[in-house]
C-alpha positions in Angstrom: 0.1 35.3 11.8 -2.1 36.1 9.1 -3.6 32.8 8.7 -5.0 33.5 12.1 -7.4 36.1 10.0 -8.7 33.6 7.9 -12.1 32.8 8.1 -13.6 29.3 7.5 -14.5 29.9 4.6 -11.5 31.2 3.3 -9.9 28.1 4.7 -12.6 26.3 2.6 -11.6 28.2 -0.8 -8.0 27.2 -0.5 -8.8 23.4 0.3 -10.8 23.8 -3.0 -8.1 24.8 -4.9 -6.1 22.2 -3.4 -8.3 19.4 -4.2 -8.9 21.1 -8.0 -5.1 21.0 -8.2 -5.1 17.3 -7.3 -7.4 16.2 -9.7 -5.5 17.8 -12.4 -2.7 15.8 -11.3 -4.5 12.5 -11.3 -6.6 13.3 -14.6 -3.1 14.1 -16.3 -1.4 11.2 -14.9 -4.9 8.8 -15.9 -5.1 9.9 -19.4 -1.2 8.5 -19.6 -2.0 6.0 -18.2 -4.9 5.0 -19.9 -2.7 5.3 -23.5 0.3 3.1 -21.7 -2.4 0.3 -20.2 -2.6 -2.3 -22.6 1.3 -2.5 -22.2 0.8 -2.1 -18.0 -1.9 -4.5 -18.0 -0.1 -7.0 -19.6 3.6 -6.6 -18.6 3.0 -5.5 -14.8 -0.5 -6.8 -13.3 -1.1 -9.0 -15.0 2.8 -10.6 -14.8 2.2 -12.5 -11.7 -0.5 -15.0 -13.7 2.5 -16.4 -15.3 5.3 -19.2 -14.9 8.4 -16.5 -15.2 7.3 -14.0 -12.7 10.6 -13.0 -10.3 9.2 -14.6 -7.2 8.3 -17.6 -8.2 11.5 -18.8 -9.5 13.1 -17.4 -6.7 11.3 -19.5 -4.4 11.4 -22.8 -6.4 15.3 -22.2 -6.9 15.5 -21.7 -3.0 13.2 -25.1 -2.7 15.1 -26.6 -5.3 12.4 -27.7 -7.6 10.4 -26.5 -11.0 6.7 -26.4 -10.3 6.9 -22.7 -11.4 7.0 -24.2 -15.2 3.5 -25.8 -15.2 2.0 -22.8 -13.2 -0.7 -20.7 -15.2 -4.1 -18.5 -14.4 -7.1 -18.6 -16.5 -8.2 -14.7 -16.0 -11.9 -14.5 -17.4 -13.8 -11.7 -18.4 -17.6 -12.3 -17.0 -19.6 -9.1 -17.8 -19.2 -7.6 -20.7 -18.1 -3.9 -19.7 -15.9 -5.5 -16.9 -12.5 -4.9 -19.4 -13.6 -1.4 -19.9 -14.3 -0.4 -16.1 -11.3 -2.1 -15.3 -8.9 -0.2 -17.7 -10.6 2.8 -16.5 -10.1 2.1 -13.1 -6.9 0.4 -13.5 -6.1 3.9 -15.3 -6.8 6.1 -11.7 -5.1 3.6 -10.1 -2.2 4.2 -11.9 -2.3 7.8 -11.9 -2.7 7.7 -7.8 0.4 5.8 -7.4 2.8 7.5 -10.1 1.1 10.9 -8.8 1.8 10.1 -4.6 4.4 12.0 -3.8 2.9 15.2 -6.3 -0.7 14.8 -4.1 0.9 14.6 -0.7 3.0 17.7 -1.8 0.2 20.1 -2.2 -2.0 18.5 0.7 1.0 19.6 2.7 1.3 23.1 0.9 -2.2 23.6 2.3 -1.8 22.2 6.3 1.7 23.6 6.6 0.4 27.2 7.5 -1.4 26.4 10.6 1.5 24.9 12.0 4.1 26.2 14.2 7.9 26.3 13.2 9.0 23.6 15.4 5.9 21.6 14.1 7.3 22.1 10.7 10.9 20.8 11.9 11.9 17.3 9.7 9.1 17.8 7.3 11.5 16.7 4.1 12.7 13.5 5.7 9.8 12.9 6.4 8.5 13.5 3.5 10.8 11.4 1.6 11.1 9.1 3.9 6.9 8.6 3.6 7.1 8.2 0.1 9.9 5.4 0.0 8.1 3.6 2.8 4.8 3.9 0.6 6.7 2.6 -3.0 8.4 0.1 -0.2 5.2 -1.0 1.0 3.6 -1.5 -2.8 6.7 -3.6 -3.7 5.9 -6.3 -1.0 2.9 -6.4 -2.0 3.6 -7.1 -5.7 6.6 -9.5 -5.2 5.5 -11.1 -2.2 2.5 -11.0 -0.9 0.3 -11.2 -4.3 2.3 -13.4 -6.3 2.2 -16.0 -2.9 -1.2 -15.3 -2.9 -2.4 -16.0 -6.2 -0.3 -18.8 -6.6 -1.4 -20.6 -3.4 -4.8 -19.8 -4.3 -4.8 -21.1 -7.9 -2.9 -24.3 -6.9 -5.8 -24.7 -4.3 -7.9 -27.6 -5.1 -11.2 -28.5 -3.2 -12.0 -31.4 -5.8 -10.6 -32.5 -9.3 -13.5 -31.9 -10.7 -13.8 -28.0 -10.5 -11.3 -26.2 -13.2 -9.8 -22.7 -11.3 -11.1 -19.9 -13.2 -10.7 -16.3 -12.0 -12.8 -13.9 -12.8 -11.1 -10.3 -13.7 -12.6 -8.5 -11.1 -11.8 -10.5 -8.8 -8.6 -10.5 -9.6 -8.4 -7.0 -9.6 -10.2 -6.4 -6.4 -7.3 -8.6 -4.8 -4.4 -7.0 -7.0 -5.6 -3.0 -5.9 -6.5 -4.0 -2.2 -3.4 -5.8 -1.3 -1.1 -3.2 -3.0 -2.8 0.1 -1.9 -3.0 -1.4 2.0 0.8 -2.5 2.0 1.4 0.9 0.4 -0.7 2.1 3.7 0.6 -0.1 6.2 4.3 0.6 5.7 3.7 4.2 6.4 3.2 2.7 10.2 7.0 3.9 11.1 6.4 7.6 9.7 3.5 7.9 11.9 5.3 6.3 14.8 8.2 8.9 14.5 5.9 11.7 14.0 3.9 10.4 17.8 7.0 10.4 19.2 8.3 13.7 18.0 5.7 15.8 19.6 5.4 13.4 22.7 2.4 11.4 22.2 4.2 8.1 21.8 6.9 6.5 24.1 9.5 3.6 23.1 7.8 1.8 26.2 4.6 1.3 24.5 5.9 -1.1 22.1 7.5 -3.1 24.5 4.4 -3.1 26.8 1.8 -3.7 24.3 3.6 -6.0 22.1 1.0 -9.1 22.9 -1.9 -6.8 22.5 -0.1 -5.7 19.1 0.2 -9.0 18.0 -3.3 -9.9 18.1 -4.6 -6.1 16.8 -2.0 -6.8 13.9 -3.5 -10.0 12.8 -7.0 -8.6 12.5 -5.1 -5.7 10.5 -3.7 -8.6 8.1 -7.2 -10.8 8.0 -8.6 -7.1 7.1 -6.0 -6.5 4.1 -6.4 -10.1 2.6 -9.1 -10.2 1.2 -8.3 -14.1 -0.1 -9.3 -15.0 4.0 -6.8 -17.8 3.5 -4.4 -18.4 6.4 -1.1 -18.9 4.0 -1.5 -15.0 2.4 -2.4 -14.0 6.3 1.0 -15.0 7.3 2.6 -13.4 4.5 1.1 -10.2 5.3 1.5 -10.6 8.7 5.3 -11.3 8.9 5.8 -7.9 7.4 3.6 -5.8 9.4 4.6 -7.2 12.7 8.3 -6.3 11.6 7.0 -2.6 11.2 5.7 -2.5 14.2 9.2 -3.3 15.6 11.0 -1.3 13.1 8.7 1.9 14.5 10.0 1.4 18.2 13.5 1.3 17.1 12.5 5.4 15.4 11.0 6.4 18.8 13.0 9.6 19.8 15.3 7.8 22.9 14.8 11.2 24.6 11.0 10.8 24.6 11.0 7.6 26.3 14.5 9.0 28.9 11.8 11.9 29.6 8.8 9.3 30.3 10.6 7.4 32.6 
């Protein structure tokens, strides 16, 4: 193969140009995104501060009552550059997240040569089934787990005396982590196939390490809530621990008949 003939450096060059290409993505996508975030800011992140938001009249139809109607976040602004670091970085943000599939696309354009053919076998499910799993992932984390979150939090009282407040950084901090690391964790099944597909994981594993999973799971969810609270721990919990389950079930069967 010619790639074999490459040097290090030559290998360097092209992960240059990969990375250049990649930035032009993002930096496209931002400036959009910068022009469109008033209308984001206000219509997507920062929709879960208010009464109407989906999930919360889902929940208090399933419960049967209306304390959705007198639920409301103060979001404060405490430096004064804070709005315009945010809608910068709210900006990238965006641009990441529209722009996945585009960045994962040339990062694979640049590992794909050093691979053998059988190694490149499945790359387009994969591939799409990555990128559902990631838009998957970010959707739990906006309908469920933030919205549950927030609300829990803001409800929170410690003494009538102390009026919530929430400062915009802090909310963003929380908004961005939670998001981005559901986005991350639900890409747990992908990897799992991939393991099993060139024979590094077995369907036994799962079965034999479930306690141990359990435990490494919840210190995955105390790590992705950054609220610390055990309510949002639970939330993101449920849905990790039911990836975990869902990536044994995508275990090759022939891997784990060949283990045994």
């Amino acid at each position: 193969m010619s790639e074999t003939e490459m040097t290090f450096w030559d290998h360097l060059d092209d992960l240059r140009r990969v990375l250049f290409r990649v930035f032009i993505v993002v930096a496209v996508l931002g400036v959009g995104a910068f022009t469109a975030m008033p209308w984001i800011f206000q219509n997507v992140i920062m929709a879960p501060c208010n009464p109407g938001f989906p999930t919360y009249r889902i929940f208090d139809s399933i419960a049967g009552t209306a304390t959705a109607d007198g639920f409301n976040v103060d979001v404060v602004s405490l430096e004064l550059a804070s709005q315009f670091f945010v809608h910068m970085s709210a900006s990238c943000w965006v641009a990441f997240v529209v722009g996945f599939p585009i960045i994962i696309y040339l990062l694979w354009g640049f590992i794909a040569p050093g691979l053998y053919e059988h190694e490149r076998r499945g790359v387009t499910k994969a591939f799409i089934f990555g990128n559902i799993m990631f838009y998957l992932g970010m959707a739990v984390g906006y309908y469920l787990v933030f919205p549950l979150a927030v609300r829990f939090l803001a409800d929170y009282r410690l003494s009538e005396a102390i009026r919530p407040v929430v400062s915009l950084d802090s909310y963003m901090d929380n908004f961005f982590t939670i998001l981005l690391m559901m986005g991350a964790v639900f890409e747990l099944p992908l990897l799992a196939w991939i393991l099993g597909k060139i024979g590094m994981l077995t369907r036994g594993f799962f079965s034999r390490y479930r306690r141990h999973a359990i435990v490494a799971l919840l210190i995955i969810a105390a790590l992705i809530t950054p609220t610390g609270d055990p309510f949002t721990l639970f939330l993101v919990f449920i849905p990790i621990y039911a990836l975990w389950e869902a990536s044994a079930r995508l275990v090759p069967a022939a891997t784990t008949e060949n283990h045994d």
